[in-house]
matplotlib code that plots the C-alpha trace (Angstrom):
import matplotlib.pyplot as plt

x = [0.0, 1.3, 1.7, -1.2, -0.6, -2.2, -4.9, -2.5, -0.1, -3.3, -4.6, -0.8, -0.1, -3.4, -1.4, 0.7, -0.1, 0.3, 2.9, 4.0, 8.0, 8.4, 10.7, 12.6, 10.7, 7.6, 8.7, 10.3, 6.7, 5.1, 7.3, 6.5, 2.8, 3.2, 4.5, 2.3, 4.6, 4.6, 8.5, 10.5, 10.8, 14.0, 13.8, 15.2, 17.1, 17.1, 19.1, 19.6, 22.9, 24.1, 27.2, 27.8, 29.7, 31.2, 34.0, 35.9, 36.3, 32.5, 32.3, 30.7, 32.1, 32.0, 30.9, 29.1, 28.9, 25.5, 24.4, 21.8, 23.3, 20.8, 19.4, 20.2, 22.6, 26.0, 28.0, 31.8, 34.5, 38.1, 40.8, 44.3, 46.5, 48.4, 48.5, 45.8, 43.8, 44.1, 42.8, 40.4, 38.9, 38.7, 37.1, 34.0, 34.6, 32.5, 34.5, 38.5, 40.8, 42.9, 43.1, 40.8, 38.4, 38.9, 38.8, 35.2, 34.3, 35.0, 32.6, 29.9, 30.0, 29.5, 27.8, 28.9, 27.0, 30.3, 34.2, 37.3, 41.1, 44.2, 46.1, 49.4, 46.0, 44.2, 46.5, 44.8, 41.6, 41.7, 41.3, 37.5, 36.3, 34.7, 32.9, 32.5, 32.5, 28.8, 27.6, 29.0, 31.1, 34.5, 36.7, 38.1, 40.1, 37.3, 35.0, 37.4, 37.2, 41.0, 43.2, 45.8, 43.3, 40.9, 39.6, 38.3, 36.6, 35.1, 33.5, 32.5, 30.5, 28.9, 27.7, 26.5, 28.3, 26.2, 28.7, 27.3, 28.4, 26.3, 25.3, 25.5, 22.9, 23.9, 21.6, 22.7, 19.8, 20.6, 19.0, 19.2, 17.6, 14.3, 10.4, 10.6, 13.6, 12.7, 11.7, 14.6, 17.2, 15.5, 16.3, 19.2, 20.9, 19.7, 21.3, 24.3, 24.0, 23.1, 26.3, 28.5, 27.3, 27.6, 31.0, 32.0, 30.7, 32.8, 34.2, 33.7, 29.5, 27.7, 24.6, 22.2, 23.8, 21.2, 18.5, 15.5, 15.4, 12.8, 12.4, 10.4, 10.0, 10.7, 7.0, 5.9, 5.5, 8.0, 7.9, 9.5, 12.1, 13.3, 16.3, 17.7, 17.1, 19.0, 21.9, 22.2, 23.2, 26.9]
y = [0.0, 3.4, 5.8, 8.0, 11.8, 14.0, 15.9, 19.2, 17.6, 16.9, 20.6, 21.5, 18.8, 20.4, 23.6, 22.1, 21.4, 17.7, 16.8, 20.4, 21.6, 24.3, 27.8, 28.9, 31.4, 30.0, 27.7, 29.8, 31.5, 28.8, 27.5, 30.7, 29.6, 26.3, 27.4, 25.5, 24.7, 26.8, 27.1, 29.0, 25.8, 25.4, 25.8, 22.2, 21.6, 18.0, 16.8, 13.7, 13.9, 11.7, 10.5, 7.2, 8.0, 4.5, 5.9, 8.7, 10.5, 11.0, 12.1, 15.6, 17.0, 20.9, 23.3, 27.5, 30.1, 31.5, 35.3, 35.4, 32.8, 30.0, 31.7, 28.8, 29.9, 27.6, 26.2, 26.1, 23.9, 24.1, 21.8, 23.9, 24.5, 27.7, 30.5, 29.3, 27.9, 32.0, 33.1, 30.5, 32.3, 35.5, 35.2, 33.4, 29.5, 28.2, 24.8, 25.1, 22.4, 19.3, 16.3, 17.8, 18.0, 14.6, 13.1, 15.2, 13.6, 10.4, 10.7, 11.1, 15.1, 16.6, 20.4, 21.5, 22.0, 21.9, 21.4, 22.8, 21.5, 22.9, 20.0, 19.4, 18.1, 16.1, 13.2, 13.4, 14.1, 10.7, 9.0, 10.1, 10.1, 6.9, 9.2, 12.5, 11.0, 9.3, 12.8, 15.0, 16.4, 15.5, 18.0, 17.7, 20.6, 20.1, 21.7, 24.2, 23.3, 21.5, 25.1, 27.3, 30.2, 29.0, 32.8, 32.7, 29.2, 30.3, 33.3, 31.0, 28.6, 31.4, 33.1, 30.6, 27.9, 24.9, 21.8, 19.0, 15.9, 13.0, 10.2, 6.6, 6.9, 10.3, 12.3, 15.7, 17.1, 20.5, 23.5, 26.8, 29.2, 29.9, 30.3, 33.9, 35.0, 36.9, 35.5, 37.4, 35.8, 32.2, 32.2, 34.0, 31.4, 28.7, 29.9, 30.1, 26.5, 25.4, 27.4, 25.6, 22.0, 23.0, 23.7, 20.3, 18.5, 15.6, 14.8, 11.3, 12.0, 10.8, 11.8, 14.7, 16.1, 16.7, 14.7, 15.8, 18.4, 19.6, 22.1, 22.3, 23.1, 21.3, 19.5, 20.1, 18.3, 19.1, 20.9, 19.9, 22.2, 22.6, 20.7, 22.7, 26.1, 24.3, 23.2, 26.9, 28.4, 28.7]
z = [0.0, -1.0, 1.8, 3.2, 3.5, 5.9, 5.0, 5.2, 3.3, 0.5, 0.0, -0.3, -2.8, -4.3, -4.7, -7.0, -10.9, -11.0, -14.1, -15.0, -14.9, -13.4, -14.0, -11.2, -10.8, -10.5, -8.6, -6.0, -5.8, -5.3, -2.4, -0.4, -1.1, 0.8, 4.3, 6.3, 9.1, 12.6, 12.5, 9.9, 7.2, 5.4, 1.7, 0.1, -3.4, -4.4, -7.4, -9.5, -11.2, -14.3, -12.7, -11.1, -7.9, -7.6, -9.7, -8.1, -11.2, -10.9, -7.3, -7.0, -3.9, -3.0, -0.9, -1.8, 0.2, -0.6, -1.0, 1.3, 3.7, 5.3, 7.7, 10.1, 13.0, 12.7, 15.6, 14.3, 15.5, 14.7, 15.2, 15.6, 18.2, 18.7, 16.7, 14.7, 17.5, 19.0, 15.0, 15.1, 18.6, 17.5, 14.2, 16.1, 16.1, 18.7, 19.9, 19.3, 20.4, 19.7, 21.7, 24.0, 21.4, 19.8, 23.4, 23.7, 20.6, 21.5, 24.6, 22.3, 23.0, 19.5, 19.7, 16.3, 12.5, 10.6, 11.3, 10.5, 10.5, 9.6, 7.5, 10.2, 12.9, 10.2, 11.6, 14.7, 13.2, 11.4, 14.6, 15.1, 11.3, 12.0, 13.8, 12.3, 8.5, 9.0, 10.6, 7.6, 9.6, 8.5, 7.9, 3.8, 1.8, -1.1, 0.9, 2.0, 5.4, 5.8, 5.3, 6.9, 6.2, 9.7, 10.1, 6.3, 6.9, 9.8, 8.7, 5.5, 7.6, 9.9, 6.5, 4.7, 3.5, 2.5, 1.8, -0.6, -1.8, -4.0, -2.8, -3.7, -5.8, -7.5, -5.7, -3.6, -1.2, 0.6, 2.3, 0.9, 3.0, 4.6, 3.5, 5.0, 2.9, -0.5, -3.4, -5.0, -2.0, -2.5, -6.0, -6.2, -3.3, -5.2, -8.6, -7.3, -5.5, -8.9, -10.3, -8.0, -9.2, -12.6, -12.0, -10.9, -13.9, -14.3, -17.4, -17.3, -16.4, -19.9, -20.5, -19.0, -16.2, -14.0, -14.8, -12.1, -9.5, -7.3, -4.4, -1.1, 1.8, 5.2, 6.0, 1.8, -1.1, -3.9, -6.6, -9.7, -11.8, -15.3, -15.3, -18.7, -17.1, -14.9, -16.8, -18.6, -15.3, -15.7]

ax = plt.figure().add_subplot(projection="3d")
ax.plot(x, y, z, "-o")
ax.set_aspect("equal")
plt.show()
């Protein structure tokens, strides 16, 4: 048996014309119309991509630092001792440490959204990304987040920096703001998400690149987009 929607979830599928593609811009219009939710829902990007991440020349790894940032508050931690640990301090990082931090880790204490290492403390690192790797969380210079330049990454993170990576099945899923942003700063965050994919286009991916993509919000249905208009977004 297929599964049974709630009746709020049925007058906001309802909403949506069933079987049409739609422009970014109408879809990002209608996204604002399907806030149902009490709490500030996160606007969601799903993507199917042409690419079969088995091989690693097909892996589509990368992170964007969005215009309007994602209007979700970020807690930063930062691996480095020293120097860097002191830079990592004053440009906002919210957990800095080394072996005290691993050890925290360890203990199951994890109070961060994304994390940062410079690359002499990756050794150490390694010892937890049985850990960190299933949560997202570890740290990898293709995201920018493994770098001598901590204060940047900070400040990326805390303004917006959505990392991504596809799945096993070629799919990448990622929030892009909020339903009470513009229309202009949900579309404009999610062009340049868009841009950043394009960007990584393996040259090994046969085929349509991005072959479906939808957007929603956190408790909506989805709504599908023009994978073209898509595409033309370089």
């Amino acid at each position: 048996m297929g599964k049974k929607h709630s009746k709020r979830y049925q007058q906001l599928l309802e909403k949506i014309e069933k079987g049409k593609i739609y422009s970014l811009e109408e879809a990002v219009n209608k996204v604002k119309d399907l806030k149902s939710a009490k709490f500030d829902e996160t606007v969601e990007v799903a993507l199917r991509l042409g690419v079969d991440p088995r091989h690693a020349d097909q892996m589509v790894r990368g992170s964007v630092v969005l215009p309007h940032g994602t209007g979700k508050k970020v807690r930063v931690a930062v691996f480095a001792k020293g120097v860097k640990a002191d830079e990592a301090k004053e440009c906002g990082a919210d957990v800095v440490g080394a072996e005290d931090l691993v050890e925290d880790i360890q203990n199951g204490k994890i109070d961060f959204d994304i994390a940062i290492a410079t690359p002499d403390m990756m050794g150490l690192v390694g010892k937890i990304g049985r850990i960190l790797g299933p949560k997202g969380l570890m740290p990898n210079p293709k995201t920018g987040t493994v770098t001598m330049d901590v204060c940047k990454a900070v400040k990326n993170a805390k303004s917006g920096q959505v990392n991504f990576r596809v799945d096993k099945k070629g799919n990448i899923h990622a929030g892009i703001g909020k339903v009470s942003f513009s229309e202009e700063a949900i579309k404009e965050n999610l062009e340049e998400f868009i841009r950043a994919i394009n960007k990584l286009k393996p040259a090994a991916a046969k085929g349509k690149y991005i072959r479906h993509a939808a957007l929603s919000l956190t408790m909506s249905p989805a709504i599908e987009l023009n994978t073209q208009e898509l595409m033309d977004l370089k």
